[in-house]
N, C-alpha and C positions, 0 to 999 in steps of 0.2 A: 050259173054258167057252167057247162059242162064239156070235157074233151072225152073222144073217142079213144085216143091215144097216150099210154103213160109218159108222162114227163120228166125226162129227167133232172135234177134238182142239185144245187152244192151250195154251200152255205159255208160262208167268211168268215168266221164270230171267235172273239176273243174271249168271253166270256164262258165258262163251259155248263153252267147252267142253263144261261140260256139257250145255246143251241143246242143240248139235249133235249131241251121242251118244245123247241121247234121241229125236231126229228119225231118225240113221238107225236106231235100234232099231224106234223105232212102222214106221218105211216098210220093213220086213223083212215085215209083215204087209197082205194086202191090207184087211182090215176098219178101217182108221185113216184117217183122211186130216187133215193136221197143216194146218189152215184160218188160223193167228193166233198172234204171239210175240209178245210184249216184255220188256222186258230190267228193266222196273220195275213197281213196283207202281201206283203213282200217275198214271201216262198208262194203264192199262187201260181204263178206262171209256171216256176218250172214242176209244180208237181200235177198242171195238169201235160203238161209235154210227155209223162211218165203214166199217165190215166188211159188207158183202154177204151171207155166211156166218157166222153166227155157231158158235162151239166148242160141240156137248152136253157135252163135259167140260175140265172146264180145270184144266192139270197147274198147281200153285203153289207156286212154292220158298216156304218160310216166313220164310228172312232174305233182304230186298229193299234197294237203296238207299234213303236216304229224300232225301225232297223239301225242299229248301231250310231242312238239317239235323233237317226233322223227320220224325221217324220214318213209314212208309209198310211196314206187314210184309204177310207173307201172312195174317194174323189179319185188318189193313185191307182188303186186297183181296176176303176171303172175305164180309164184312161188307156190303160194295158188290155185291158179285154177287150176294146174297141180296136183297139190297131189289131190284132195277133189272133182274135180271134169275133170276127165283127156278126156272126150270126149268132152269138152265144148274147142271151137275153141278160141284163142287171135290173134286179130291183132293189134298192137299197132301204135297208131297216134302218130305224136311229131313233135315238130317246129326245131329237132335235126336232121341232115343232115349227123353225125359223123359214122364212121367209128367201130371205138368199141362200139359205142349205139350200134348198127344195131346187131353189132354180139352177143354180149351179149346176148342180149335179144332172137336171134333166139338158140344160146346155151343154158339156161334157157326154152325154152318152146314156146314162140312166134312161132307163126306161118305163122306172114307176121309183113311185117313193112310198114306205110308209113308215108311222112313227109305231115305235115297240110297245103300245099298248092297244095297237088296232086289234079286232076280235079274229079270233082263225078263219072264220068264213070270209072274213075279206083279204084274207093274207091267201086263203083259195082263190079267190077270186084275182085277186093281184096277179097271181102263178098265171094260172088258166088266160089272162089276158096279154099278159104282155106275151104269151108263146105264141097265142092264136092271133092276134092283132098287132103286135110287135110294140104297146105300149098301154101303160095302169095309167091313167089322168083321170082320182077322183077331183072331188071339188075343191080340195085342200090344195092340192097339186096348181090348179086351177088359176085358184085368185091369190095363190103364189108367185105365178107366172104374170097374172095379171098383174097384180100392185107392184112389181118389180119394173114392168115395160113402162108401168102410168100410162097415160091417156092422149099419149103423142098422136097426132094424127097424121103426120108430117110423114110417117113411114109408109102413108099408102102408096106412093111413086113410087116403092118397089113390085105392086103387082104389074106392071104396064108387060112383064111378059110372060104373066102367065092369063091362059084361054080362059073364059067363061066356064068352061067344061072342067078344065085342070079345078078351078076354085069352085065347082060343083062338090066337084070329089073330094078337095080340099075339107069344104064341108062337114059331108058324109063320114070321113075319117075322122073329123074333130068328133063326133059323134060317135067311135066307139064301135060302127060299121066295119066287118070284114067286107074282104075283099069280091066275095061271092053276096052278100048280102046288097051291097052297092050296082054290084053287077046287075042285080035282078032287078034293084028300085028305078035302073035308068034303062035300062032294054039294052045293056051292050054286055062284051063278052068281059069272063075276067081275067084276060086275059091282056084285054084293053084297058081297064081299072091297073092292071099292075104296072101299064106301060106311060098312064097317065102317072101314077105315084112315083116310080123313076123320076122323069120329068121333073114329077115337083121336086122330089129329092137335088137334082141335080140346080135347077133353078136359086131354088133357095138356099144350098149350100147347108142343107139337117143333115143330120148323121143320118136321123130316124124317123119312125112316125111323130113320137114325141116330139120331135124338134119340127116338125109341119104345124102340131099344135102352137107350139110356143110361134112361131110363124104366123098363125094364123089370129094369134091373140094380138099381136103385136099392131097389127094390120088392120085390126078391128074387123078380120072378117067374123070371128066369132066371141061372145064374151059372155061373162057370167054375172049376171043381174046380182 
């Protein structure tokens, strides 16, 4: 998966080995450029208020110090960058493999997850997606969402308002489809694709693309064998 355009990048991590090894991973690639770090959760905000550049994605350890013993996670962080600054992308790294992490955090605002042993090409790829498609759902992410909803089927009385057309695109988007790519598979503008995605947004009450998946798992429009 590749972008035309360099990305800029900031990275949350308490740890300072690891996010030196994440810096030079990203800076092995020309398409990154690592804009902003901190080492906590809790001074984020205001030291991007103070930033010139701000990060389109921001890498987020999920356990952070907390703030004058109180807790400050990457769940906190992720929570603040949605309200104050709602175009800036989250993916959150963590050495947690769980189940309710996963979901949480994509309910909350998250926009991809991965665990700290995934390989660099997919932490590229991670990057490169959630910026271009506004959300990372591999398979882990998946049937994390999935076995957390179970297998209710009770919730499909919530599509009765959305179109045929909206749960086409619904679809298409669970799939990882831009927005130009959707546009071309059904013959309409994408302009119209963005105006259906609205819609859904607003219908279902997601923050995000992500939260249209978990929407759409829920619903049983889409599911992972």
């Amino acid at each position: 998966m590749e972008t035309t355009s360099a990305i800029n990048i900031g990275i949350v991590e308490d740890q300072v080995l690891f996010r030196e090894g994440v810096k030079a991973i990203l800076n092995n690639w020309d398409n990154f450029n690592v804009v902003f770090e901190s080492a906590d959760g809790h001074s984020v905000i205001e030291k991007l208020g103070k930033t010139t550049v701000l990060p389109d994605v921001m890498l987020v350890d999920l356990s952070l110090p907390p703030k004058d013993r109180k807790e400050f996670s990457g769940l906190h962080v992720t929570l603040a960058l949605a309200e104050l600054y709602p175009d800036m992308k989250v993916l959150i790294l963590s050495v947690h493999d769980d189940e309710n992490f996963i979901t949480e955090l994509v309910k909350h605002g998250a926009h991809g997850y991965l665990v700290k042993d995934s390989d660099p090409q997919e932490l590229h790829d991670a990057i490169v997606s959630v910026h271009t498609l506004g959300s990372y759902i591999n398979a882990r992410t998946l049937k994390a969402i999935q076995s957390s909803m179970g297998r209710k089927v009770k919730a499909k009385k919530l599509l009765v308002n959305i179109s045929p057309r909206e749960e086409e695109i619904l679809r298409l988007t669970c799939q990882q489809l831009t927005a130009e790519e959707i546009a071309e598979k059904l013959f309409i503008s994408v302009k119209t694709v963005n105006g259906h995605r609205n819609n859904l947004l607003i219908k279902t009450g997601s923050r995000n693309v992500t939260g249209l998946v978990i929407y759409a798992i829920k619903n049983d429009i889409v599911s992972i064998i």
